[in-house]
C-alpha positions, -999 to +999 in steps of 0.1 A: -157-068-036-145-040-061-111-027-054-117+014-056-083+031-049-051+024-072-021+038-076-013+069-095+000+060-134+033+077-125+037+050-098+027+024-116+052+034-147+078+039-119+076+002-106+070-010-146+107+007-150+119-003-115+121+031-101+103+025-071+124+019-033+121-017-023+093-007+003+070+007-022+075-015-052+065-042-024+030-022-016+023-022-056+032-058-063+008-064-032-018-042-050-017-060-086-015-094-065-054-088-058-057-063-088-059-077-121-062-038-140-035-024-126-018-059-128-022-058-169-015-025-174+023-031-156+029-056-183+019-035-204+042-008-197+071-033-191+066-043-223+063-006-242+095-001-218+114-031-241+102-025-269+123+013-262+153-004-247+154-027-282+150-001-306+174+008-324+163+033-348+147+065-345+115+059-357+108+030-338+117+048-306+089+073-314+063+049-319+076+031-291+071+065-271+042+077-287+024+043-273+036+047-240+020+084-241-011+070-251-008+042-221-004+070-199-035+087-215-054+060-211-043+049-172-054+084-158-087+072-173-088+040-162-071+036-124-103+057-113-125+030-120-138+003-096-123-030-105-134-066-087-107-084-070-089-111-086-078-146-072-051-147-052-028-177-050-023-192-016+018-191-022+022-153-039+053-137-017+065-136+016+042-107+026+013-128+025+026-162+041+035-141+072-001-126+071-014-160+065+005-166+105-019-138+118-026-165+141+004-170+156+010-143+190+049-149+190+051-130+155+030-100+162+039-074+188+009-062+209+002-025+208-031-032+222-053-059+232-071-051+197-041-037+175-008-056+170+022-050+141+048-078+126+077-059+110+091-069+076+123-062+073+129-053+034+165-041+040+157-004+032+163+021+065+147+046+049+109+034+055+094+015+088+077-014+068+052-037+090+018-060+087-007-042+107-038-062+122-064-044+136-094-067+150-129-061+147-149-033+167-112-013+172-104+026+161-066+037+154-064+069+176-068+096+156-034+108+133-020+126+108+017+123+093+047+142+088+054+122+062+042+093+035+023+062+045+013+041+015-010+010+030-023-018+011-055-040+027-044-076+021-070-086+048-106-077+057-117-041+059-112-006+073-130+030+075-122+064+085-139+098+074-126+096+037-145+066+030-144+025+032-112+002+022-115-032+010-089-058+000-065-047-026-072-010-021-041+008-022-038+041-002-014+068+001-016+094+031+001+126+043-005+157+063-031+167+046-052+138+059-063+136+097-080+107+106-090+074+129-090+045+112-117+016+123-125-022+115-156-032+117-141-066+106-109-081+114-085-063+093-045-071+082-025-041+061+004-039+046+021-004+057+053+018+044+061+048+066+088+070+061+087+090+087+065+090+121+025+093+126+013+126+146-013+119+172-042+144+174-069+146+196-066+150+235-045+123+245-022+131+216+008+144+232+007+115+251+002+092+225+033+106+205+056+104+232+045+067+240+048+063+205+081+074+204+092+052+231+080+023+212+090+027+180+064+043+161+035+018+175+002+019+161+011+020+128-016+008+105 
């Protein structure tokens, strides 16, 4: 299955550098776990980024830059395209061995009888940070967000009105998106909020205060 949705070159150079929060470098290493483009083209940047650190005189800092303006060129070009998923090692990070225990009911909190989060604990306050599993034939009720969610599909499949997410696709959503999320499959996400979902839809009033109640359930 071709992986569609990347992230943007300034994220990837960001995570390259190590400029990215703990929580979102995490949903990129996920992404280049299952994505061997995006996975070549970080070491690729990580290795344009030493050869700037090392140099020591000005003309090898501009080639030095003018390559890594010509990586960037070529990114925006190339993170659009569809790109088959790559083989993923049964030991790759923690993330995974705890999705691997989808199995197991004493690590997943029940939201519903279809819809259950485990939350990873990256020791970053600043983002709510969970494994989302959403079995087959279930919707997410209908949300927007008041702020960023960043969600990478380690697991399965998922569709909303935007279009259909496979394994490895890496998504970012904000207000601007409104939408119910549904497996058709048995699906497990990787998820980085950083601040609350909005419900919509009739029963969303209701939905947000239950939410509230139960810190931020439903996440996905």
């Amino acid at each position: 299955m071709a992986i569609r949705f990347h992230p943007k070159p300034e994220i990837l150079i960001k995570y390259a550098s190590g400029h990215l929060s703990s929580a979102y470098a995490m949903a990129v290493e996920l992404h280049t776990k299952f994505c061997v483009g995006c996975s070549n083209h970080v070491t690729e940047l990580e290795n344009i980024g030493g050869k700037l650190l090392n140099s020591s005189q000005n003309s090898s800092v501009t080639t030095g830059f003018d390559e890594l303006m010509l990586k960037i060129d070529n990114l925006d070009k190339e993170t659009n395209k569809p790109i088959e998923t790559g083989h993923i090692p049964a030991d790759i990070n923690t993330i995974m061995q705890l999705a691997k225990t989808s199995g197991r009911k004493r690590n997943w909190k029940p939201i519903t009888s279809k819809i259950s989060n485990l939350a990873v604990d990256l020791g970053n306050k600043d983002y709510d940070v969970n494994l989302i599993k959403i079995k087959a034939g279930s919707k997410v009720p209908a949300h927007t967000h008041k702020g960023t969610e960043v969600t990478v599909v380690i697991n399965g499949s998922f569709k909303d009105a935007y279009g259909d997410y496979n394994v490895g696709d890496f998504l970012i959503r904000d207000a601007s998106y409104n939408h119910s999320p549904t497996a058709d499959v048995d699906c497990i996400c990787f998820a980085v909020t950083d601040a609350p979902l909005h419900y919509t839809g009739l029963f969303g009033p209701f939905i947000n205060w239950f939410a509230g109640r139960q810190s931020n359930a439903f996440r996905h």
